[in-house]
C-alpha distance (Angstrom), angle and dihedral (degrees) to the residues before:
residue distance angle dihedral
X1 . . .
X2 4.01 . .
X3 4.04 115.5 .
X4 3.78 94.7 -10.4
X5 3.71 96.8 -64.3
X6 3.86 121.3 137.1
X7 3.73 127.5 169.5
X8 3.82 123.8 -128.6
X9 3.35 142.8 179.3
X10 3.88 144.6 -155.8
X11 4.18 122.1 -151.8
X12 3.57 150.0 -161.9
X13 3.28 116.7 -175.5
X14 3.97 123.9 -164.2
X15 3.83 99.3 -98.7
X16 4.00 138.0 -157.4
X17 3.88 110.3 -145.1
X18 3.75 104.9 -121.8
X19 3.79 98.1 -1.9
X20 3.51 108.7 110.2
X21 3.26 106.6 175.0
X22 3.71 95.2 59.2
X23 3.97 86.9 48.1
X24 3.46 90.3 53.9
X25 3.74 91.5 56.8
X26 3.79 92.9 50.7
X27 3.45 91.1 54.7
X28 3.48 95.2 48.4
X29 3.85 94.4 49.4
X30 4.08 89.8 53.7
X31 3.64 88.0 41.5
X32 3.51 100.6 63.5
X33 4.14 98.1 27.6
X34 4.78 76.8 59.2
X35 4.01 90.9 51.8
X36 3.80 89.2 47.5
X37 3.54 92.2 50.5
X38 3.81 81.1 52.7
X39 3.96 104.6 -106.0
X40 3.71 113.9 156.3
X41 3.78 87.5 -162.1
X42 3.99 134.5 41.2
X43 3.55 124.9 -168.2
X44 3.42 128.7 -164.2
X45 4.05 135.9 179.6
X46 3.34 140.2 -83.2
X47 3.57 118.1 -65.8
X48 3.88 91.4 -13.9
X49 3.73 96.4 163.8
X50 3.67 97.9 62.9
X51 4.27 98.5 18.8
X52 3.72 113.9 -111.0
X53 3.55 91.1 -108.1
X54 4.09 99.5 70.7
X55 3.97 90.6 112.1
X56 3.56 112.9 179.0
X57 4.12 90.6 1.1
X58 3.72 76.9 80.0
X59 3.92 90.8 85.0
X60 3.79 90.5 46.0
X61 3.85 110.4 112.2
X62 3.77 89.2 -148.5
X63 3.24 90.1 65.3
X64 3.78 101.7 42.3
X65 3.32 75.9 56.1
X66 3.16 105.7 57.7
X67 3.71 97.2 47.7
X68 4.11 86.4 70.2
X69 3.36 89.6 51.1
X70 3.93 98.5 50.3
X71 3.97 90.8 39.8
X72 3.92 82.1 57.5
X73 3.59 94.4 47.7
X74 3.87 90.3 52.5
X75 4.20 89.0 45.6
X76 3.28 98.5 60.9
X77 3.56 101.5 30.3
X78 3.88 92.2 51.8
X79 4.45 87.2 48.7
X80 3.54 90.5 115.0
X81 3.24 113.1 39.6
X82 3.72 120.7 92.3
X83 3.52 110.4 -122.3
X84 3.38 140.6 71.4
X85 3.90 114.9 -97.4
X86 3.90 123.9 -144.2
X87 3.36 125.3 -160.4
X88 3.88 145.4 159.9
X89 4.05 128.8 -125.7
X90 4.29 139.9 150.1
X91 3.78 100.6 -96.0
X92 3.95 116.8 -158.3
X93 3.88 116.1 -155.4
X94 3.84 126.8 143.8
X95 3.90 93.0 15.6
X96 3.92 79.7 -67.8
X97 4.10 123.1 111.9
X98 3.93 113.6 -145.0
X99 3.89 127.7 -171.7
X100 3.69 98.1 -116.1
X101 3.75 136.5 -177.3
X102 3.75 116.0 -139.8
X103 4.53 123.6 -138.0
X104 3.27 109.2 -154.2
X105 3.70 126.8 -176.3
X106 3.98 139.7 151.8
X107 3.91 90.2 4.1
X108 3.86 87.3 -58.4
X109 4.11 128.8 116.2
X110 3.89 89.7 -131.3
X111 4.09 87.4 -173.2
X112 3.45 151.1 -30.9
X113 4.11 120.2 -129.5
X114 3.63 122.9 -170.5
X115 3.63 131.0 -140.4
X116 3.54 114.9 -107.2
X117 3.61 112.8 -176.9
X118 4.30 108.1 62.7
X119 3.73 123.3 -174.6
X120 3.79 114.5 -138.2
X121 3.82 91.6 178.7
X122 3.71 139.0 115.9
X123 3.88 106.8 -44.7
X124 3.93 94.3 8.2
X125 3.36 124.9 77.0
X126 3.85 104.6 168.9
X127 3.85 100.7 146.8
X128 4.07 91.2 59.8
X129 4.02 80.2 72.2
X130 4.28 108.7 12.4
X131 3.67 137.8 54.3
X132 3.58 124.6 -153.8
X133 3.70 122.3 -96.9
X134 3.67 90.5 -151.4
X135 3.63 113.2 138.8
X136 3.70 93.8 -2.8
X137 3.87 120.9 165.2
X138 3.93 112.2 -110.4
X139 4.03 93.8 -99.2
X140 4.01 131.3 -175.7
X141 3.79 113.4 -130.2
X142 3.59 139.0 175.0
X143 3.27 125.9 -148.0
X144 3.52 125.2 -143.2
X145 4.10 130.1 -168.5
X146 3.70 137.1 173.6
X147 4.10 85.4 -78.9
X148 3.30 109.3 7.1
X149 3.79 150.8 65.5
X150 3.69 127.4 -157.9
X151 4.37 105.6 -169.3
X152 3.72 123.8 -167.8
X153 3.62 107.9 16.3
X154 3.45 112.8 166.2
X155 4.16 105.8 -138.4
X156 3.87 119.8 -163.9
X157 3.89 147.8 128.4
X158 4.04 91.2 -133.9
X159 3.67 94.4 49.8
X160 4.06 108.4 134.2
X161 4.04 112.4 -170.6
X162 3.83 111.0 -150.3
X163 3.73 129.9 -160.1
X164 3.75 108.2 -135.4
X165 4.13 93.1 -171.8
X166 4.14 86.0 42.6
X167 3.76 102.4 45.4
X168 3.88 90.5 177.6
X169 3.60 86.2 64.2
X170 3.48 131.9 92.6
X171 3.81 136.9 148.0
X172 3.68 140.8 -134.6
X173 3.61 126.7 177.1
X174 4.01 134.4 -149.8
X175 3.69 134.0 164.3
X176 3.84 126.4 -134.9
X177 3.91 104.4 -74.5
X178 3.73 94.5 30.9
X179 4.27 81.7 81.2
X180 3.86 93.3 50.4
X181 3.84 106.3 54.9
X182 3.74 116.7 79.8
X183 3.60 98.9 -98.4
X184 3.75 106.6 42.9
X185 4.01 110.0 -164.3
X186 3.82 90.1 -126.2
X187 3.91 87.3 69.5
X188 3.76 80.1 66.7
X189 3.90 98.8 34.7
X190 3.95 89.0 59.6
X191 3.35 97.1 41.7
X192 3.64 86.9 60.9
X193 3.50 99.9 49.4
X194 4.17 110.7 -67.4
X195 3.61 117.4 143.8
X196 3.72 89.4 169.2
X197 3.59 124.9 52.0
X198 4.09 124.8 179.2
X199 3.31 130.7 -170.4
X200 4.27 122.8 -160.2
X201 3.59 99.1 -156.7
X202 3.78 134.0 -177.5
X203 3.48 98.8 -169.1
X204 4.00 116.0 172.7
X205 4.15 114.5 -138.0
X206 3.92 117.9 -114.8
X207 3.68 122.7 159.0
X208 3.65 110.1 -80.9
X209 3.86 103.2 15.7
X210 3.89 93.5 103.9
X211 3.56 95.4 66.2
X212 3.97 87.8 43.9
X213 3.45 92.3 43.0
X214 4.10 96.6 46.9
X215 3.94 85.0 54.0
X216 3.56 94.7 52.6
X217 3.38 91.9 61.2
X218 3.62 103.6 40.9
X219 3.62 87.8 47.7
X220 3.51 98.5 59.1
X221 3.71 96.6 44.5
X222 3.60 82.0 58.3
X223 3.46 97.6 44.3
X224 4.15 95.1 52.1
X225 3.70 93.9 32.2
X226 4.13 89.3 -116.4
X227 3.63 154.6 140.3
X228 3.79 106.2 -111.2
X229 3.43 117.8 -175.1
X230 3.87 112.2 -171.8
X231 4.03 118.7 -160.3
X232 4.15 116.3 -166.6
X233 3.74 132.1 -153.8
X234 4.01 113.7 -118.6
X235 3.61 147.7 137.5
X236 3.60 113.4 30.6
X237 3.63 91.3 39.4
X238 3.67 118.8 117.8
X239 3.66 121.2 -103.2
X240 3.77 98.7 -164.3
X241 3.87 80.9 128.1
X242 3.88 111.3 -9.1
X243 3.27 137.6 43.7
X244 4.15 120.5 -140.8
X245 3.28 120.9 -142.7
X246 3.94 105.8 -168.0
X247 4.17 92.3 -132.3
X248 3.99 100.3 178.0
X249 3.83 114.9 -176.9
X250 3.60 133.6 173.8
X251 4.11 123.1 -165.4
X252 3.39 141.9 -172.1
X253 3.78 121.9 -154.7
X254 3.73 99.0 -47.2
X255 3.59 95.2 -25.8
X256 4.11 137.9 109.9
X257 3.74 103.5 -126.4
X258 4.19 100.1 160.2
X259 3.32 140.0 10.8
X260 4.05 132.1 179.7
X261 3.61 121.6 -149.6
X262 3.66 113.7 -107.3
X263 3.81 133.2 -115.8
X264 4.03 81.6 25.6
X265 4.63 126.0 96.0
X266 3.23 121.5 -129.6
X267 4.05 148.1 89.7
X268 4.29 128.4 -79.1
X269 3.59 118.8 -165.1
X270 3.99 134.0 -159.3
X271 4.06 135.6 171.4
X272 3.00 111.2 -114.5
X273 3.81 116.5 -153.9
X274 3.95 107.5 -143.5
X275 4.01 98.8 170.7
X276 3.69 84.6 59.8
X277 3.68 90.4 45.3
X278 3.92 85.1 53.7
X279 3.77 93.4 44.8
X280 3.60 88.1 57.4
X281 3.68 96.6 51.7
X282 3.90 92.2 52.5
X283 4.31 95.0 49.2
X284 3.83 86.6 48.6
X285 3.75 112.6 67.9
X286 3.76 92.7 177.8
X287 3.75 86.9 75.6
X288 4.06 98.4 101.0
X289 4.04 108.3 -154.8
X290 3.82 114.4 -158.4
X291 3.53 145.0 -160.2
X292 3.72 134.8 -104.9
X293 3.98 134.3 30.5
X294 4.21 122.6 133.2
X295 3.69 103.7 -101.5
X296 3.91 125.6 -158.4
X297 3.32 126.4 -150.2
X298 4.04 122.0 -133.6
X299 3.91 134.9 167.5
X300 4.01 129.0 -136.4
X301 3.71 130.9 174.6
X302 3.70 104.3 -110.8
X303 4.66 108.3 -115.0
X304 3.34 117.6 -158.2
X305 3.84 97.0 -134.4
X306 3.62 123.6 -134.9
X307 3.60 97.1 -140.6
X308 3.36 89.3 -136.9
X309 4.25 84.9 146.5
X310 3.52 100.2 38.9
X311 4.14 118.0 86.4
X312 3.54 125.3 -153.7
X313 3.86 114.9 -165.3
X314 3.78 118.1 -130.3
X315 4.02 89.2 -142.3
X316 3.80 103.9 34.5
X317 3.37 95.5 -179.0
X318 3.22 98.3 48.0
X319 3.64 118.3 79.1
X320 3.92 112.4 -124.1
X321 3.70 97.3 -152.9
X322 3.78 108.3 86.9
X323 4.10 101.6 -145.8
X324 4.39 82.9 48.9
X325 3.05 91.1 44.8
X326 4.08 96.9 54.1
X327 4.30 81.5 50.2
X328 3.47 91.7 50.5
X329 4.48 92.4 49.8
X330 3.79 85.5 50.5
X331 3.74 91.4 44.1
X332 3.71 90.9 51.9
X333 3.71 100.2 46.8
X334 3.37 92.1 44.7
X335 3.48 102.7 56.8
X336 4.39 82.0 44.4
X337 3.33 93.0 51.3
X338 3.78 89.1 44.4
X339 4.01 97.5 50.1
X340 3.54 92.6 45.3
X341 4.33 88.8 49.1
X342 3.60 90.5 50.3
X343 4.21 92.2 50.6
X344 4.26 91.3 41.5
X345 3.91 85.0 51.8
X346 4.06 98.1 36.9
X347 4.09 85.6 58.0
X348 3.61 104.1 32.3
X349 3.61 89.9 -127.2
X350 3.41 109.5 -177.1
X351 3.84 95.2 -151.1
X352 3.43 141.9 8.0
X353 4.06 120.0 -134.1
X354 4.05 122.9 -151.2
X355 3.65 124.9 -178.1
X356 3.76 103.1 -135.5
X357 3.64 116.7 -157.1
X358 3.89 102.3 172.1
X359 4.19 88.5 -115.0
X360 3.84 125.0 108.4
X361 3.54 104.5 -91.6
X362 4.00 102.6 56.4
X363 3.34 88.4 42.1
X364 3.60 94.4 62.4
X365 3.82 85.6 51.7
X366 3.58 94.4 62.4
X367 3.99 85.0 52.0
X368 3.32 94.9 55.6
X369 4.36 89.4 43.8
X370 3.86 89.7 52.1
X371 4.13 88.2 45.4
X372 4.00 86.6 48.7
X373 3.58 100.7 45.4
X374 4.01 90.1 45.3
X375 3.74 82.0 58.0
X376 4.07 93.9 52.3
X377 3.59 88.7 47.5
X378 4.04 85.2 -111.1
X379 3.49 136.3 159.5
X380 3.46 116.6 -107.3
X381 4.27 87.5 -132.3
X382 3.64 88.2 67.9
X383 3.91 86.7 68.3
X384 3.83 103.4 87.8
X385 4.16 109.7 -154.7
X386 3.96 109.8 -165.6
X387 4.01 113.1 -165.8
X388 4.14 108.5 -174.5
X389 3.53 109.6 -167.7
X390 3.53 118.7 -152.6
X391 4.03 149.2 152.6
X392 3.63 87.8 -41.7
X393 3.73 110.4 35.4
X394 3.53 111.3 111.3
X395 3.60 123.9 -159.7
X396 4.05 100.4 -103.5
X397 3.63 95.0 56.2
X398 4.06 98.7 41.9
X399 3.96 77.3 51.6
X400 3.10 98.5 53.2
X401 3.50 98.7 48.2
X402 4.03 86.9 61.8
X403 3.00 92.3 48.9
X404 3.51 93.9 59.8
X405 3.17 101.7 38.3
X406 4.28 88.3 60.7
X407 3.58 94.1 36.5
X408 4.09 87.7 63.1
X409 3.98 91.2 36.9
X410 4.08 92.3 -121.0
X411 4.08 118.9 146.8
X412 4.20 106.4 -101.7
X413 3.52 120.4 -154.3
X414 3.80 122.0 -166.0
X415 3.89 116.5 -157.5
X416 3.86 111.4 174.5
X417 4.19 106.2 -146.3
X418 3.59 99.8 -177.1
X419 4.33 82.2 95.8
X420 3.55 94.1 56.4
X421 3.73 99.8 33.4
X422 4.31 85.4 56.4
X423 3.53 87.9 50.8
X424 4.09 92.9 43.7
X425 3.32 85.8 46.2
X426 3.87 99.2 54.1
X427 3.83 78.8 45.7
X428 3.89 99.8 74.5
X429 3.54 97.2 21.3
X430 4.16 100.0 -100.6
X431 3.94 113.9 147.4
X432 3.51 119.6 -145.0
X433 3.49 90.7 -134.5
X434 3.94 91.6 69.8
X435 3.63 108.3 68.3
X436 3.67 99.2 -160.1
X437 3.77 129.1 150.2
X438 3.52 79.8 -85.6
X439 3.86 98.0 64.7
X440 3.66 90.0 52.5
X441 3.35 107.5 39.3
X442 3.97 91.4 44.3
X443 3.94 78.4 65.6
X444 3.89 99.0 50.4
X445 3.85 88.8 57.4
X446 3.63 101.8 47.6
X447 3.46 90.5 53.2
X448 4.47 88.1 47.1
X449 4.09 77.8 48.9
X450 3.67 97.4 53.1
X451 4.06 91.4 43.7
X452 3.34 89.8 50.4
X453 3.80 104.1 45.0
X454 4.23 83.3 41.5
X455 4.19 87.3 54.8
X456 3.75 82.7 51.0
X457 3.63 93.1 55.6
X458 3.35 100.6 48.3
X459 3.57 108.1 40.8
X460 3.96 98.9 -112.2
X461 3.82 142.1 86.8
X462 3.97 145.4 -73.9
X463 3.84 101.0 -116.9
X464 3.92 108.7 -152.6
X465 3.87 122.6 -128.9
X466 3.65 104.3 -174.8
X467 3.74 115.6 118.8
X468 4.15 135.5 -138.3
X469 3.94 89.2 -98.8
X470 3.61 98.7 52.8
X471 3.94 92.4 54.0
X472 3.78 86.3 52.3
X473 3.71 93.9 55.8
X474 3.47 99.6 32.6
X475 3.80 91.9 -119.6
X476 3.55 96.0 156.5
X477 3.89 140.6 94.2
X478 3.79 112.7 -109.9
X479 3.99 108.0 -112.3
X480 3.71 84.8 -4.6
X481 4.31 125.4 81.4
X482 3.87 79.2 -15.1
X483 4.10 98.5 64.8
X484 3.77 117.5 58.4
X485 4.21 127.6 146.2
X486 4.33 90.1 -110.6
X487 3.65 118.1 12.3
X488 3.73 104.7 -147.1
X489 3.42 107.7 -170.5
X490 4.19 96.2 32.7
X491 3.50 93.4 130.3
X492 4.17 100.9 33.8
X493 3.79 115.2 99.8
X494 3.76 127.3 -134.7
X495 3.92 95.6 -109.2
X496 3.87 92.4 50.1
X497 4.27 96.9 39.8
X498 4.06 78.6 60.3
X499 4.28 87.2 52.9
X500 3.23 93.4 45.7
X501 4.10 97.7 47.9
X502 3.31 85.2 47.1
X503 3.98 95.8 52.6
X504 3.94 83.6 49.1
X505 3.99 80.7 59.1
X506 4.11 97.6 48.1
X507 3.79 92.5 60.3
X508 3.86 101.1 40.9
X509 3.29 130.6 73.2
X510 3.68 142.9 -160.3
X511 4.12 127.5 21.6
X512 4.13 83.5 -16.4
X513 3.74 90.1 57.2
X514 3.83 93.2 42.4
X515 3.75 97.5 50.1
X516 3.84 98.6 40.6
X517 3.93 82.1 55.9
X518 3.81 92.2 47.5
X519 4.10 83.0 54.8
X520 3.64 93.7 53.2
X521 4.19 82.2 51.1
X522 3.95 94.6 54.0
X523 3.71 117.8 87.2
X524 3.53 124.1 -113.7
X525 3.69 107.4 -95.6
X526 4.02 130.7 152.9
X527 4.33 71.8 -149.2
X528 4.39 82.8 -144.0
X529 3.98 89.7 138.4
X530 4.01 123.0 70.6
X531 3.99 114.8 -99.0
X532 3.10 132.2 -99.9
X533 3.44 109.7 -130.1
X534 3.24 101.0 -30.8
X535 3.38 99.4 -48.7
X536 3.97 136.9 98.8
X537 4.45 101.5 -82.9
X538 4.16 88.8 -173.0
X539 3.31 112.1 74.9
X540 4.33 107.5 -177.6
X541 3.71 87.5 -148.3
X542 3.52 107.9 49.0
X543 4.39 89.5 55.7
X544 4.26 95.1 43.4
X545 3.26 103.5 20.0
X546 4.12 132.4 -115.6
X547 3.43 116.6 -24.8
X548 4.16 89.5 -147.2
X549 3.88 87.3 64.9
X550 4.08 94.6 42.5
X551 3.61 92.4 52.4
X552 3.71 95.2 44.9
X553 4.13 80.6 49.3
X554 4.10 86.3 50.8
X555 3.62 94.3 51.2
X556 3.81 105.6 47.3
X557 3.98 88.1 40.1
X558 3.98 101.8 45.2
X559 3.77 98.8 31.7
X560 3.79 100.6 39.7
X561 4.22 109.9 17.2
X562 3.62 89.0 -115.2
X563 3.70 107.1 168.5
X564 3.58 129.6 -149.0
X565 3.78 101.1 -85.4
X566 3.86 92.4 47.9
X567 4.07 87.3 39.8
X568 3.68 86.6 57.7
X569 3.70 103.2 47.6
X570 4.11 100.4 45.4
X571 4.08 79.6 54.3
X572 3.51 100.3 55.5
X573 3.72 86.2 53.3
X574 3.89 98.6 44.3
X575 3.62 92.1 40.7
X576 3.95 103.6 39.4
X577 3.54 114.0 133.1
X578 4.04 89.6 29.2
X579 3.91 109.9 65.9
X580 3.80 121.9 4.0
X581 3.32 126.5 -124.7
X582 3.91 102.8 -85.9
X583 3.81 93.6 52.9
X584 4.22 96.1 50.4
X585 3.86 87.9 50.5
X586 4.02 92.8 37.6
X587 4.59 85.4 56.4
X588 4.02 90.3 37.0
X589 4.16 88.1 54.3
X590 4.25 81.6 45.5
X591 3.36 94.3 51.3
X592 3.50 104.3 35.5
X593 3.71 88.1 56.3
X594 3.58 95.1 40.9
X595 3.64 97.0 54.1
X596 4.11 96.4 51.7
X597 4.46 86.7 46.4
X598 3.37 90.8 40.9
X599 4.27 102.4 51.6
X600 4.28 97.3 93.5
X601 3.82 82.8 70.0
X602 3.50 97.1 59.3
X603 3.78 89.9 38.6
X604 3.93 86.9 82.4
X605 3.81 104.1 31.3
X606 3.78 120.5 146.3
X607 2.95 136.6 -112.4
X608 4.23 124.3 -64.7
X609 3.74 147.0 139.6
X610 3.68 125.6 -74.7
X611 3.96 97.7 -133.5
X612 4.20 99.9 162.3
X613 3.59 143.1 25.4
X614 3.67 92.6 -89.3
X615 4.87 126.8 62.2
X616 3.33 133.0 155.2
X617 4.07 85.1 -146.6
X618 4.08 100.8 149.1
X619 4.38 81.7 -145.6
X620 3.52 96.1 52.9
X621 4.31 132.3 7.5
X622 3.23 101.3 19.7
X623 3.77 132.0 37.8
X624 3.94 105.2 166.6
X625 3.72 113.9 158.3
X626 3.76 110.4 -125.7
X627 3.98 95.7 -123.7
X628 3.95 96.0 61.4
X629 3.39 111.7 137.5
X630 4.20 119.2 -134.8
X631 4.02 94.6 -148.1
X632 3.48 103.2 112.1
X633 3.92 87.7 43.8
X634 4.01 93.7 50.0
X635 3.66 86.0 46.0
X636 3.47 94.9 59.1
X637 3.44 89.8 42.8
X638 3.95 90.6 58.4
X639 3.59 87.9 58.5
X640 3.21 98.1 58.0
């Protein structure tokens, strides 16, 4: 295993009710076409070696019998392969049959667990054949069929099987039910270690179950922060009364990963991404771990998966569905709008002053103004818009910034700094003719001066336009762009402020609409250095690199630990095709070394609404001291 990734897969096999033997060969046959695809673990359903739908032949010993026999069949034809094998069979111990799932491993039957929640209700009838293995002493059984003898098989409903070769892995097993009741026992398995949970389900098709049944299962990953890999009963089984449908899923902490087609046999496959299932479990200190549970130890050669079933989004934050992603824009600016209302109100400011450039990022901070003030009940002429044209400003974006500000009916106030910026200038000594990071940055706080001193003035408050990108890299003037009284879009990345102009653009018409779409068309540019020609000469992009493959960096690093090496190879693969591999590892260098320089300037940030999963707020997300040192990440980054 490379990076945390394993591959595993969920089957249905084509079954024979009551005919082991052929059963056996199905699930040998999908066994070994899932460890050529490179699963480490295969799941099958409930009871697969008999069919779930044997009824009363349950309490035949023929076919008790031939059970053993067809679990044998599968153990030493599945010796070789490496991955673990899971499969379902009746299991007679104590003069008492369970419904059992099956590990198998390295031509071994690591363990046997039983089910331990049976339904007794309307078309199920499992108690007139089971018992439940609920609270069952860890016991040592041996199974015997017609022609073969399994010895020393450890049978239990806390049995935990644990990779020594993959320490991230660790298994838990339930069966079907066992999900549905109120306490499932994989709470319990991952609280004592399980990465992995699998389910071998035999669960009948009625209209409306799927969607039910699909939640379940994400749900629960979510709720234990696992892998669950869920493996469904279908063809083949009878349909005297039901019908199967063969619905395998496989989820990852909350998320969807695979699904199979229903009414059809066969296998789906995801990666599953356990060191970020781990990572989770140490940030969130609600998880409770507990004692206890019969582990069993079992060895696999570590795979280096291809990730051929495993999708990484370009724009993680940004939803790729186009009706969730309309939710999520409202969501957003609501809770903006909402955060800033609740500050105007809480300080009776009388106004609330935004520098408006023309470019992407102030203009969302007008949006969210208009949004807050419509929530006070406010005019919009109480919103005072400031554009300062300088050295840089170039006649599109100033504008544009008029444009906006008359198109949403707020009060626009130019104040040319050029004037005081010569005379600052002359001041320290700085000629205009050197355009150092002193010329522009000389800019970017005159213009935080004049906002500031304006807010004054007028009773009211410095609203912030940075965004969640430019804190990451650092692309901000100290005490200039980067200091405001309520940072609006603090925690909103580059890619998503673009969505959610551009949503501002779908549901408005007219000159608003047309210049909010002329916004998203500008490059990004501070616009610090003189034109060229009329047109903006600083491109943002061009001198740290694209903001598309810095917040995909962000993401994968702040939400999940990812470090460089892993960072690097889930973005070749989402963003093959679109920058080769030089140019991905050039920007994750950039930014890796950006974001260790750049931490004393989010040390001090203001303050701004938490609208995602993932801030640089020094009070809350992110507490970095602003002396770490990058080595170990350049390092890695070396290696690469």
């Amino acid at each position: 295993m490379k990076d945390g990734f394993i591959k595993v897969a969920a089957a249905t096999p084509a079954l024979h009710v009551a005919d082991c033997g052929y059963n056996a060969a199905r699930i040998v046959e999908q066994a070994q076409d899932a460890a050529a695809h490179g699963a480490s673990v295969v799941v099958f359903p409930e009871l697969c070696l008999t069919g779930y739908t044997c009824g009363d032949l349950f309490l035949q010993e023929t076919l008790l019998a031939g059970a053993v026999d067809a679990l044998d069949h599968v153990r030493r034809a599945t010796v070789s392969l490496e991955a673990a094998v899971v499969v379902g069979l009746p299991v007679r111990s104590h003069g008492k049959l369970y419904n059992c799932a099956a590990v198998l491993c390295g031509g071994e039957v690591l363990g046997l667990v039983p089910k331990q929640h049976l339904p007794n209700y309307s078309e199920f009838y499992e108690q007139r054949h089971f018992v439940s293995g609920q609270d069952m002493p860890l016991r040592s059984v041996t199974l015997r069929g017609s022609r073969s003898i399994v010895v020393d098989v450890p049978l239990s409903p806390e049995l935990l099987f644990c990779c020594e070769t993959i320490p991230e892995l660790t298994l838990g097993v339930e069966i079907c039910e066992d999900l549905w009741v109120p306490a499932p026992p994989s709470t319990v398995h991952a609280q004592r270690g399980a990465t992995l949970v699998v389910n071998l389900s035999a669960s009948d098709e009625i209209i409306g179950k799927a969607a039910y049944r699909r939640d379940l299962v994400r749900q629960q990953s979510g709720r234990l922060l696992c892998g669950y890999v869920y493996a469904d009963a279908g063809f083949g089984e009878s349909t005297q009364d039901l019908v199967f449908a063969g619905h395998d899923l496989i989820a990852e902490n909350g998320a969807l990963l695979a699904e199979s087609r229903r009414f059809e046999s066969g296998i789906v496959y995801a990666d599953l991404d356990l060191q970020r299932l781990l990572h989770e479990r140490q940030r969130m200190n609600t998880f409770e771990l507990a004692e206890g549970g019969e582990r069993v130890a079992f060895t696999l050669a570590p795979k280096e998966s291809d990730l051929a079933h495993r999708v990484f989004p370009r724009t993680p934050f940004v939803p790729a569905d186009h009706t969730k992603l309309i939710e999520r824009c409202e969501e957003i600016l609501t809770l903006q709008a909402t955060g800033l209302a609740t500050r105007l109100a809480h300080t009776n400011a009388k106004t609330a002053v935004v520098g408006l450039s023309g470019g992407l990022d102030s203009t969302l901070a007008l949006i969210v103004l208009v949004h807050a003030f419509d929530l006070l009940g406010r005019k919009h002429e109480d919103i005072l818009a400031v554009t300062m044209p300088c050295f840089g400003t170039t006649a599109r974006t100033r504008g544009n910034a008029e444009k906006l500000a008359d198109a949403y009916g707020v009060t626009l106030q130019t104040v040319d700094i050029k004037a005081a910026v010569d005379q600052h200038f002359a001041d320290i000594g700085q000629s205009k003719d050197e355009l150092t990071v002193t010329f522009e940055n000389g800019q970017a706080r005159m213009r935080t001066m004049v906002l500031m001193n304006l807010a004054n003035k007028h009773g009211g408050l410095v609203v912030g336009t940075g965004d969640l990108s430019e804190l990451a890299l650092g692309w901000a003037t100290y005490n200039g762009d980067h200091m405001s009284m309520y940072g609006v879009n603090a925690s909103i990345p580059k890619t998503l402020v673009r969505f959610l102009v551009a949503y501002e653009a779908e549901r408005t018409t007219g000159e608003l609409s047309e210049v909010l779409r002329d916004v998203l068309d500008t490059p990004v540019s501070p616009e610090l250095l003189p034109p060229k020609d009329g047109e903006i000469s600083q491109c943002t992009e061009e001198l740290v690199g694209p903001y598309e493959l810095h917040d995909f960096f962000l993401y994968y690093m702040l939400r999940f630990g990812y470090g460089p090496r892993k960072l690097y190879r889930v973005a070749l693969r989402a963003f093959a095709g679109a920058y080769d591999d030089e140019t991905i590892l050039k920007w994750l260098t950039t930014f890796t070394r950006r974001f260790f320089s750049q931490q004393f300037k989010r040390s001090c940030l203001p303050d701004g609404p938490k609208v995602g999963t993932i801030t640089l707020s020094p009070r809350g997300d992110w507490r970095m001291p602003s002396d770490a040192c990058a080595t170990l990440w350049m390092h890695e980054l070396e290696l690469l």
